[in-house]
Residue frames relative to the residue before (quaternion, step in Angstrom):
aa qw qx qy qz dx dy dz
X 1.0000 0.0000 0.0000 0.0000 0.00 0.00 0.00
X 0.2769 -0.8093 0.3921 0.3385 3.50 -1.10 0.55
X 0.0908 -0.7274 0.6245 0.2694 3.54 -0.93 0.24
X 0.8372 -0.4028 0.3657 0.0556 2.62 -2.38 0.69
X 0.0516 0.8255 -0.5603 0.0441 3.42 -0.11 1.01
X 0.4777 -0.5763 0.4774 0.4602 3.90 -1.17 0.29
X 0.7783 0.2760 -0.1596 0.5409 3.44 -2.20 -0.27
X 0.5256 0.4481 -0.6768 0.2547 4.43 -0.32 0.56
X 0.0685 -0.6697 0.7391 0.0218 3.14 -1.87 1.14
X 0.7019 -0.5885 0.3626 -0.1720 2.95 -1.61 1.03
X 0.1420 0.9201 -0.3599 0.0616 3.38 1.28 -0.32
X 0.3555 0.6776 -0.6370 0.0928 4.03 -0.67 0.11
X 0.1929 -0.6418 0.7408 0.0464 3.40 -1.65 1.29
X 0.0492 -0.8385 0.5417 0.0308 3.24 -0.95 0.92
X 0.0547 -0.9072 0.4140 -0.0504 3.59 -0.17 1.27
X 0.8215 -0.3024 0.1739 0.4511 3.23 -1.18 -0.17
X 0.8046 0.3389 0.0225 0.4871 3.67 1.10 -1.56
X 0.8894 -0.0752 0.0016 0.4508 3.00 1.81 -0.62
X 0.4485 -0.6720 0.4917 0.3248 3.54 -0.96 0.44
X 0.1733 0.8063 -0.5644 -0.0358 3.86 -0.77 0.69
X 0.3186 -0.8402 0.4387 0.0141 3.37 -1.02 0.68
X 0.1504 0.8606 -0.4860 0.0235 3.76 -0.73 0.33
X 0.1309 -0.7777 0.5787 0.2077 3.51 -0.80 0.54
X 0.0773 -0.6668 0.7235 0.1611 3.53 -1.21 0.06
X 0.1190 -0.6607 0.7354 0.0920 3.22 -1.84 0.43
X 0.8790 0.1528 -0.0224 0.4512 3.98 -0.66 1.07
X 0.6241 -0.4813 0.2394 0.5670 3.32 1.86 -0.05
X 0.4836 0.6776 -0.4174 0.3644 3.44 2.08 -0.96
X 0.2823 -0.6418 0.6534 0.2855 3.60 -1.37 0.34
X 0.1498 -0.6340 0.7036 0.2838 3.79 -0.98 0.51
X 0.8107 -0.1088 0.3346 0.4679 3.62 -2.33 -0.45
X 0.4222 -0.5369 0.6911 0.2362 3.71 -1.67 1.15
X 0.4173 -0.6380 0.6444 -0.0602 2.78 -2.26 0.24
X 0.3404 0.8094 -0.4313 0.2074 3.48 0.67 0.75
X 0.1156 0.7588 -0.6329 0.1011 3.92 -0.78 1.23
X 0.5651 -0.5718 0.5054 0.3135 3.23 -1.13 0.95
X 0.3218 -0.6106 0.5946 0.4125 3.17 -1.15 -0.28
X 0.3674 0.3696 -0.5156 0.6801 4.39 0.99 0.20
X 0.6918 0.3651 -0.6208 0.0517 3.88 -0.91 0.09
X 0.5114 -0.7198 0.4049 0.2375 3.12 -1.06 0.97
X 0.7039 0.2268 -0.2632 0.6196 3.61 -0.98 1.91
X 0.1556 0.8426 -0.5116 0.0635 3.37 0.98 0.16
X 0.9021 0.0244 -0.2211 0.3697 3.26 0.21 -0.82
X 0.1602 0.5894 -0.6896 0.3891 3.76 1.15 1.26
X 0.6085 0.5512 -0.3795 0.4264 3.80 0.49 -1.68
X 0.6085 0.7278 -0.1944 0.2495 3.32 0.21 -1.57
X 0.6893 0.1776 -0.0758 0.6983 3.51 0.88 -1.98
X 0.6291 0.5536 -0.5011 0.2161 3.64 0.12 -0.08
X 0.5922 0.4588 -0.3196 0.5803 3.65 1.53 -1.03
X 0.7357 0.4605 -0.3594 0.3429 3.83 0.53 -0.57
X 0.4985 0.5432 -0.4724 0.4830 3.61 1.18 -0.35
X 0.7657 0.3839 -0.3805 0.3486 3.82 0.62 -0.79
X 0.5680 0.4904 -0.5585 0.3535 3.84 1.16 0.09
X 0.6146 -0.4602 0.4444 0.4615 3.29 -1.83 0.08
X 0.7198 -0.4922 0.4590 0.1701 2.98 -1.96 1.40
X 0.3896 -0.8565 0.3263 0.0909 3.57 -0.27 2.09
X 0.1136 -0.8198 0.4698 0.3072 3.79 -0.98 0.42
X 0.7448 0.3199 -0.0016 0.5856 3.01 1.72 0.08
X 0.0255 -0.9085 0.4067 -0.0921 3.45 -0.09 1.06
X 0.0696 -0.8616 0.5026 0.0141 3.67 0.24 1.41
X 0.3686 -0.7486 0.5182 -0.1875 3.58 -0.87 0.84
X 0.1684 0.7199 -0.6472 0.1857 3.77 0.45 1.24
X 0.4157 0.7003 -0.5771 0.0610 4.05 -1.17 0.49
X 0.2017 -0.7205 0.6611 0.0558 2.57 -1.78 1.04
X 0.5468 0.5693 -0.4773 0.3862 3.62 1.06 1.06
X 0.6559 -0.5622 0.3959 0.3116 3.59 -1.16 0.92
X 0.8947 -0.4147 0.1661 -0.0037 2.40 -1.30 1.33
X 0.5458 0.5266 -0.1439 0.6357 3.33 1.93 -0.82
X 0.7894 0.3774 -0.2640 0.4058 3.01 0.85 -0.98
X 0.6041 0.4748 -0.3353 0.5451 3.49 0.75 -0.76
X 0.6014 0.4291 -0.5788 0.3453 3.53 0.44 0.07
X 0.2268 0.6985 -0.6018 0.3138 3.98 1.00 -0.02
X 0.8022 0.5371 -0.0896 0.2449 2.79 -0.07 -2.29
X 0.7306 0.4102 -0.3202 0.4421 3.92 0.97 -1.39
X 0.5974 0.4075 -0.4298 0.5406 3.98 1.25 -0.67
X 0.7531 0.3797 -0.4973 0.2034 3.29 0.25 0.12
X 0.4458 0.6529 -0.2974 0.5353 3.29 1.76 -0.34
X 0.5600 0.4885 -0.5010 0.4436 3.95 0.80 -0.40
X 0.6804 0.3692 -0.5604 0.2943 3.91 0.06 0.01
X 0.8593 0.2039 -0.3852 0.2678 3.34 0.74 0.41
X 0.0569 -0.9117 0.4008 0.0707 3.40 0.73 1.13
X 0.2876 0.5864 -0.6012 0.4604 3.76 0.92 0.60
X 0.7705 0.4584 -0.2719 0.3498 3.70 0.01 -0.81
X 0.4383 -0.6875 0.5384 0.2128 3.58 -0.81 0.89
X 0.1149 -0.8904 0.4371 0.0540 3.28 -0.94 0.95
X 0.2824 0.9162 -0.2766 -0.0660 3.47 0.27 0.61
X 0.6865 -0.4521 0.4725 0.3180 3.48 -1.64 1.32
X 0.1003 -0.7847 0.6105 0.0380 3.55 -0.83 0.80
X 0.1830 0.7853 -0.5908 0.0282 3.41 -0.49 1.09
X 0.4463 -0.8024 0.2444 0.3118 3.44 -0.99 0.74
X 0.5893 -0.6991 0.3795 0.1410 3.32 -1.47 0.80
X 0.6292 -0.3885 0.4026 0.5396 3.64 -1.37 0.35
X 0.9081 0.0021 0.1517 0.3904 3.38 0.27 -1.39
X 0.2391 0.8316 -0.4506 0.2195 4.06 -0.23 0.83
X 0.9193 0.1144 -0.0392 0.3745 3.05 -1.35 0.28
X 0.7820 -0.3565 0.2726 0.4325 3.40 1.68 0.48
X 0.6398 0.4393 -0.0427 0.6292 3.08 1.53 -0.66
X 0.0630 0.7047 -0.7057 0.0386 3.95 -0.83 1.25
X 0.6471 -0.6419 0.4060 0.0665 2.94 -1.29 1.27
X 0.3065 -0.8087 0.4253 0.2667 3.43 -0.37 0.67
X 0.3750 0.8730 -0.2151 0.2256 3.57 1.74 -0.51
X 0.4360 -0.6281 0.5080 0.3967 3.58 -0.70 0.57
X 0.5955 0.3841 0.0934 0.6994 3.06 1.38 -1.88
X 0.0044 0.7621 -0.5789 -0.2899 3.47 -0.48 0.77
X 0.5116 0.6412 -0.5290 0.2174 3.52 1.39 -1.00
X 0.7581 0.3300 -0.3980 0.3975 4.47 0.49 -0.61
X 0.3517 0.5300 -0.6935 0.3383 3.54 0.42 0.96
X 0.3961 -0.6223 0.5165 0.4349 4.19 -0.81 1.04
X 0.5863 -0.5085 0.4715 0.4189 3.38 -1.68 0.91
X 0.7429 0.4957 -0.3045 0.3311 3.61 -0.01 -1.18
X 0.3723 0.6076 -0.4581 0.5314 3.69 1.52 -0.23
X 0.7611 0.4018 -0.2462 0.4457 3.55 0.09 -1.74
X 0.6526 0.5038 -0.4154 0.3844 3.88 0.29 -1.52
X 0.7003 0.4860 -0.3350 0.4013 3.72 0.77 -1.42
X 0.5310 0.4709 -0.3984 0.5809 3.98 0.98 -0.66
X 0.6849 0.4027 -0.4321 0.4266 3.94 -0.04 -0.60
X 0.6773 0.4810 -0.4168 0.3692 3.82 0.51 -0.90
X 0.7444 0.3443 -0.2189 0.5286 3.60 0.75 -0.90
X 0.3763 0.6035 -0.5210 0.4719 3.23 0.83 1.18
X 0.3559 0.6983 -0.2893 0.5496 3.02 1.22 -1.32
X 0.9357 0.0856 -0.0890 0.3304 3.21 -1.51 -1.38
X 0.7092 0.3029 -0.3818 0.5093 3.47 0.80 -0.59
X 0.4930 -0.6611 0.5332 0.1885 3.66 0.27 1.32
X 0.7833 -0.4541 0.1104 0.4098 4.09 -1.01 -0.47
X 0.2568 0.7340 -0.4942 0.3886 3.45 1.29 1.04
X 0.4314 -0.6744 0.4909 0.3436 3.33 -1.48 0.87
X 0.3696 -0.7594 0.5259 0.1007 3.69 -1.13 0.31
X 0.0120 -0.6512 0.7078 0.2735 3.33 -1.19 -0.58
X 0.1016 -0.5599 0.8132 0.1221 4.05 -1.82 0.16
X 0.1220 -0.6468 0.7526 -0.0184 2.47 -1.93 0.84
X 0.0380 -0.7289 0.6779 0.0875 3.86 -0.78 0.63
X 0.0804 -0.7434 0.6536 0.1170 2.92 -1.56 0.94
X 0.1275 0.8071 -0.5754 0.0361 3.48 0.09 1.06
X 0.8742 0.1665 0.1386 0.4345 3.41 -0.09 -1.54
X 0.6308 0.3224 0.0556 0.7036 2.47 1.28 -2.18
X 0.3720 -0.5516 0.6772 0.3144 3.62 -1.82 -0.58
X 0.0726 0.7866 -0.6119 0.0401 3.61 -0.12 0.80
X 0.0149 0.6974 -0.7130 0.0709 3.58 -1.19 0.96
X 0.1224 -0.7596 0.6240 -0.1366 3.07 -1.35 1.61
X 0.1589 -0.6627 0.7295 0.0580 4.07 -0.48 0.68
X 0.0324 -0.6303 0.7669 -0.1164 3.29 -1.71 0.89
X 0.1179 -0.8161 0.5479 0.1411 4.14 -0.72 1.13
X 0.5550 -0.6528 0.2590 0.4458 3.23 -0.80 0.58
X 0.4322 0.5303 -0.5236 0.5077 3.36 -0.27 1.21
X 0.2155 -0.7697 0.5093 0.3191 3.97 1.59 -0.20
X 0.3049 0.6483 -0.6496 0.2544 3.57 0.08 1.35
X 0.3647 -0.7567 0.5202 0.1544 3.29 -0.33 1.00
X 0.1387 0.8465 -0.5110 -0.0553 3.88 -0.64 0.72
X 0.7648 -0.3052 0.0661 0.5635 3.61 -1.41 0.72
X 0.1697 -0.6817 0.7117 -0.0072 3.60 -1.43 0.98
X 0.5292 -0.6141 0.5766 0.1024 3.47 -1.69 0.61
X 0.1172 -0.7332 0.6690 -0.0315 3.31 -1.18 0.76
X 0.1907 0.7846 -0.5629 0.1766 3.63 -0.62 0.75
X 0.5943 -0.5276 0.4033 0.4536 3.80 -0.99 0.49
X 0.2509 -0.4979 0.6990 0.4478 4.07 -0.99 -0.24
X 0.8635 -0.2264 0.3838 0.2363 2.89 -2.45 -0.16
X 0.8333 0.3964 -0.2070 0.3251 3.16 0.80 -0.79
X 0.5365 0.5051 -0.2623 0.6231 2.83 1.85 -0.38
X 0.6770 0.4979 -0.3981 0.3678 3.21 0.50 -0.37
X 0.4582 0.4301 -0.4223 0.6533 3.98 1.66 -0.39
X 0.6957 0.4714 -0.4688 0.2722 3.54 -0.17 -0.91
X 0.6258 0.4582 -0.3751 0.5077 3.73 1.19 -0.94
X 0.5492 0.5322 -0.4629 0.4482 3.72 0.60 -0.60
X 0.6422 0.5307 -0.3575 0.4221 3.32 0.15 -1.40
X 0.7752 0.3344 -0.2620 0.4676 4.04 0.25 -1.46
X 0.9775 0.0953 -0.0941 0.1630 3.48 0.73 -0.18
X 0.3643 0.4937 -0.5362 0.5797 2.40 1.33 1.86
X 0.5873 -0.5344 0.5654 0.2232 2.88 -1.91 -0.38
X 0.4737 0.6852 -0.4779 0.2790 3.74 1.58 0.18
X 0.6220 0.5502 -0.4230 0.3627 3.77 0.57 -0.15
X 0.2751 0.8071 -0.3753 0.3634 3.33 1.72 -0.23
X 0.8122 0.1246 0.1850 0.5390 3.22 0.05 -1.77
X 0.6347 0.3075 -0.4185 0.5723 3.64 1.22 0.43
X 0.0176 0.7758 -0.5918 -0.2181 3.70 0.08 -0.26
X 0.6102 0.4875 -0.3712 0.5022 4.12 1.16 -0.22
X 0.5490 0.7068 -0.4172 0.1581 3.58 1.23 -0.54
X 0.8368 0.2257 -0.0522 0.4960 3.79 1.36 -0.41
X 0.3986 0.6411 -0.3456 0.5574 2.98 1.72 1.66
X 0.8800 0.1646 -0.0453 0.4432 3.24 -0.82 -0.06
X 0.6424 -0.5064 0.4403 0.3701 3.60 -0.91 -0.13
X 0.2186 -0.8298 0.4717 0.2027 3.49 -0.22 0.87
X 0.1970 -0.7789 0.5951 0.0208 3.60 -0.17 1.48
X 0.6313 -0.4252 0.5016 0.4112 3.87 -1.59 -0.54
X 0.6649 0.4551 -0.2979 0.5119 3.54 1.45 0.50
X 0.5179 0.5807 -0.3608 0.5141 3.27 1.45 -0.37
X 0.7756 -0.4041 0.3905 0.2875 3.05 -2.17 0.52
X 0.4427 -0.7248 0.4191 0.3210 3.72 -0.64 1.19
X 0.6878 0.4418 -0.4069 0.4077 3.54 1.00 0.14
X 0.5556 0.5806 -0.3857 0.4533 3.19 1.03 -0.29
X 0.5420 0.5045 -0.3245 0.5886 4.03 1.32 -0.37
X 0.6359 0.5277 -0.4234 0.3714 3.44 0.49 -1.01
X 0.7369 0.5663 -0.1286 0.3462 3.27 0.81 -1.47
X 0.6200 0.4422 -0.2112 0.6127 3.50 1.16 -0.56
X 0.7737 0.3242 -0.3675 0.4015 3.47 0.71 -0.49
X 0.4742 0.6135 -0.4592 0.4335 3.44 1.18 -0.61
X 0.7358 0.4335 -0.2074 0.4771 3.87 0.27 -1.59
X 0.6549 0.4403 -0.3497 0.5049 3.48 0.69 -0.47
X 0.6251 0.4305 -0.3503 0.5489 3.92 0.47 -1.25
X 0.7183 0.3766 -0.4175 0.4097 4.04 -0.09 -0.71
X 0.6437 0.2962 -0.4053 0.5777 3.90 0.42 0.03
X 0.5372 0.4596 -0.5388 0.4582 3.64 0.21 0.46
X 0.7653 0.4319 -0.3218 0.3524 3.37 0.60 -1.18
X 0.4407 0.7768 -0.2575 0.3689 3.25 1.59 -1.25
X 0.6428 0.5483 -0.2134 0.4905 3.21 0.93 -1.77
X 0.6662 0.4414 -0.2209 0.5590 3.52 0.25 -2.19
X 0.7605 0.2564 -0.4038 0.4393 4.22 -0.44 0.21
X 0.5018 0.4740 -0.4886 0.5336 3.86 1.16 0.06
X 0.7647 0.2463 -0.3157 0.5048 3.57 -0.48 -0.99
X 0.5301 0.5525 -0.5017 0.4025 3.84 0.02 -0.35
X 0.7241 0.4844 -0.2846 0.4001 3.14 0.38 -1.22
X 0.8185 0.3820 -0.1190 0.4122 3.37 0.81 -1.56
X 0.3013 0.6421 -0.4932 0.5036 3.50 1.89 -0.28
X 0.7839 0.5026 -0.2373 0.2767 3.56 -0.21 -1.78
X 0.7623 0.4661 -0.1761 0.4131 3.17 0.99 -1.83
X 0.8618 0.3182 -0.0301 0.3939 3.56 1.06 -1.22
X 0.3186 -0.7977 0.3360 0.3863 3.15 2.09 -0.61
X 0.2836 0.8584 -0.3826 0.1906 3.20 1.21 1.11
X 0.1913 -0.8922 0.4006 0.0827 3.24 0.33 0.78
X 0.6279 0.4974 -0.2325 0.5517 3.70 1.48 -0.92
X 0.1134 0.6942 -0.7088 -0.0530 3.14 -0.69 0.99
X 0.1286 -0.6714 0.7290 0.0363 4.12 -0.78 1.24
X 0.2058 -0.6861 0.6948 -0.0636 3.34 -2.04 0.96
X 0.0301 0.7838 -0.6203 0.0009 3.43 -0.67 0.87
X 0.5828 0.6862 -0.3979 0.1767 3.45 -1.63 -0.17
X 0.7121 -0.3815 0.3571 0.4690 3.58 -0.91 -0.10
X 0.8400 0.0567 -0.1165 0.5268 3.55 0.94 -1.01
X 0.3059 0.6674 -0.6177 0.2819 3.42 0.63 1.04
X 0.5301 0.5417 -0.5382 0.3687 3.80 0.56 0.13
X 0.6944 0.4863 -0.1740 0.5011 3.28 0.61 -1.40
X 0.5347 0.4658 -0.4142 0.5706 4.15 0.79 -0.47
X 0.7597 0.4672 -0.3960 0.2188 3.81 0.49 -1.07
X 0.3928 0.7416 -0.3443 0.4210 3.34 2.07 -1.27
X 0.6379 0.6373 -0.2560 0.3483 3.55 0.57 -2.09
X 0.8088 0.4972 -0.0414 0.3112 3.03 0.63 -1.39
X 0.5093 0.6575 -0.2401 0.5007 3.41 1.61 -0.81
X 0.6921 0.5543 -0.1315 0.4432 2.82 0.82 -2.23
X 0.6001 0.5613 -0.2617 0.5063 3.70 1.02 -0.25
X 0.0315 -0.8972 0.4256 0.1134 3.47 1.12 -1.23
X 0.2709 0.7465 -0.4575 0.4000 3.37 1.57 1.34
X 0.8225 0.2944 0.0904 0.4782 2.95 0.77 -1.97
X 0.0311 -0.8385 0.5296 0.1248 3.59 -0.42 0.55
X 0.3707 -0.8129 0.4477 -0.0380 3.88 0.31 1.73
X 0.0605 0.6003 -0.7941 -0.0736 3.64 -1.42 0.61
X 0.6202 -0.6153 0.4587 0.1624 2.43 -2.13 0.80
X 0.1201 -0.8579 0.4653 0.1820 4.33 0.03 0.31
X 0.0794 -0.8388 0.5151 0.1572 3.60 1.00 0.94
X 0.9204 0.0627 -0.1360 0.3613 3.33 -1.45 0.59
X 0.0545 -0.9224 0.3479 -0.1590 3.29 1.10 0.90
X 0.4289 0.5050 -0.2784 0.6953 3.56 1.26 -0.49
X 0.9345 0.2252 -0.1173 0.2494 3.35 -0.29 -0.88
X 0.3535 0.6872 -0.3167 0.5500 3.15 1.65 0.48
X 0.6952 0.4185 -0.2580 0.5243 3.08 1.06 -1.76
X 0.5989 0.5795 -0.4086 0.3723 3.87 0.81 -0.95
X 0.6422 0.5355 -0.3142 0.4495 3.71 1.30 -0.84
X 0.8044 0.3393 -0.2903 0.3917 3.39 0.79 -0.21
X 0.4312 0.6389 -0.3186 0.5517 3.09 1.72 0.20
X 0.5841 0.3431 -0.3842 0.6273 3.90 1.29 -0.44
X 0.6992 0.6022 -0.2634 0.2813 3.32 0.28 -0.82
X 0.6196 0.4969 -0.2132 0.5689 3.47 1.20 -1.08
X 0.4306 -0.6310 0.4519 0.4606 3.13 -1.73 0.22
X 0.7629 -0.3425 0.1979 0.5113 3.98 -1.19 -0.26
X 0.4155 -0.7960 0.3912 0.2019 2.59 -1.03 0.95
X 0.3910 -0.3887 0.4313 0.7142 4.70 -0.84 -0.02
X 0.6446 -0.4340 0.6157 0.1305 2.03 -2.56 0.51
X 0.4791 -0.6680 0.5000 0.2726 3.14 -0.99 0.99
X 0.5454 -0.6029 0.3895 0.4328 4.17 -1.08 0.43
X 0.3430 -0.5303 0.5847 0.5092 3.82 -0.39 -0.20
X 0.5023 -0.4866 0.6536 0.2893 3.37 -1.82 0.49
């Protein structure tokens, strides 16, 4: 059974591919949380890892997945209904971070939360983030935490996956979107990984250039499933020299508990 402890927060990012989770107690981080949203029994899995965290006093909430899915998350959140829960959407202004938005509420939370963590560390210096999750999101912040116009683009993987749905190259390759594409592998199957891979390098190298020059960002931080493999990319170039911002989302969610409230976002 769980018992009650002081100062516990909650934490869930909900994305495109997955649901992840974390509690913290005092700033401490406990054990991640991470289900697909294809895992099978999701939310048996779901209440079974949450019955063992300590019993929440606070429960933050960042998603950008549909509606079906996040409903996992609220039945599972009904066994403990002592505990605020709140829907994070992002604001005019917070955590250090103003919004560059007409509308801030349709900037994605996890865009904003991930700009708020690398506030944090990169103290009042401008910056740049990059997620590679699904998408390729790139975000500059100057050192004043004005947030300015940011990029959206497919990642690598999506970018094969679109190849893959809409062409005809697996036709006549059938190795071309399998395996790892080594110096032994099919020459299309290299082509393809490097093309999608080299164009988010470059993508990258004309974001921070730009914002290096314009804002004097020097920090360029990366986060996501494929931000390990974007950093490799990037070395190997010797343009861009990259840190890693692990859990990012959730950094930003820590200063969001931590801070006072943030403006209200406009209504759409």
């Amino acid at each position: 059974m769980n018992m009650r402890k002081p100062d516990v927060l909650w934490m869930f990012d909900l994305g495109n591919t997955s649901l992840k989770g974390r509690w913290s107690r005092a700033g401490r981080m406990g054990q991640p949380l991470g289900l697909d949203w294809a895992t099978s029994g999701l939310s048996r899995q779901l209440q079974g890892i949450l019955s063992g965290w300590p019993e929440p006093e606070r429960v933050l909430v960042a998603s950008v997945a549909s509606a079906q899915r996040v409903s996992h998350l609220r039945a599972a959140l009904l066994r403990w209904p002592a505990a605020p829960v709140d829907w994070l959407s992002t604001p005019a202004r917070g955590c250090g971070i103003t919004c560059s938005y007409r509308v801030p509420s349709r900037l994605g939370i996890d865009r904003f939360l991930a700009m708020a963590g690398a506030r944090v560390v990169s103290g009042n210096a401008a910056f740049v983030i990059v997620g590679c999750g699904t998408a390729l999101t790139l975000d500059a912040v100057d050192a004043e935490g004005n947030q300015q116009q940011g990029l959206i683009a497919p990642s690598p993987d999506l970018m094969m996956r679109s190849l893959r749905a809409g062409t005809a190259i697996g036709d006549t390759n059938p190795d071309a979107f399998t395996g790892a594409a080594g110096e032994d592998s099919d020459d299309t199957a290299r082509a393809i990984r490097a093309g999608c891979r080299d164009a988010a390098v470059a993508l990258v190298e004309l974001f921070h250039a730009r914002h290096r020059e314009a804002l004097g960002a020097q920090r360029l931080w990366l986060h996501g499933g494929g931000a390990p493999v974007l950093k490799v990319a990037l070395e190997a170039h010797g343009a861009v020299s990259a840190r890693m911002l692990d859990d990012a989302v959730f950094r930003g969610m820590g200063a969001w508990a931590s801070a006072p409230p943030p403006d209200a976002a406009t209504p759409a």
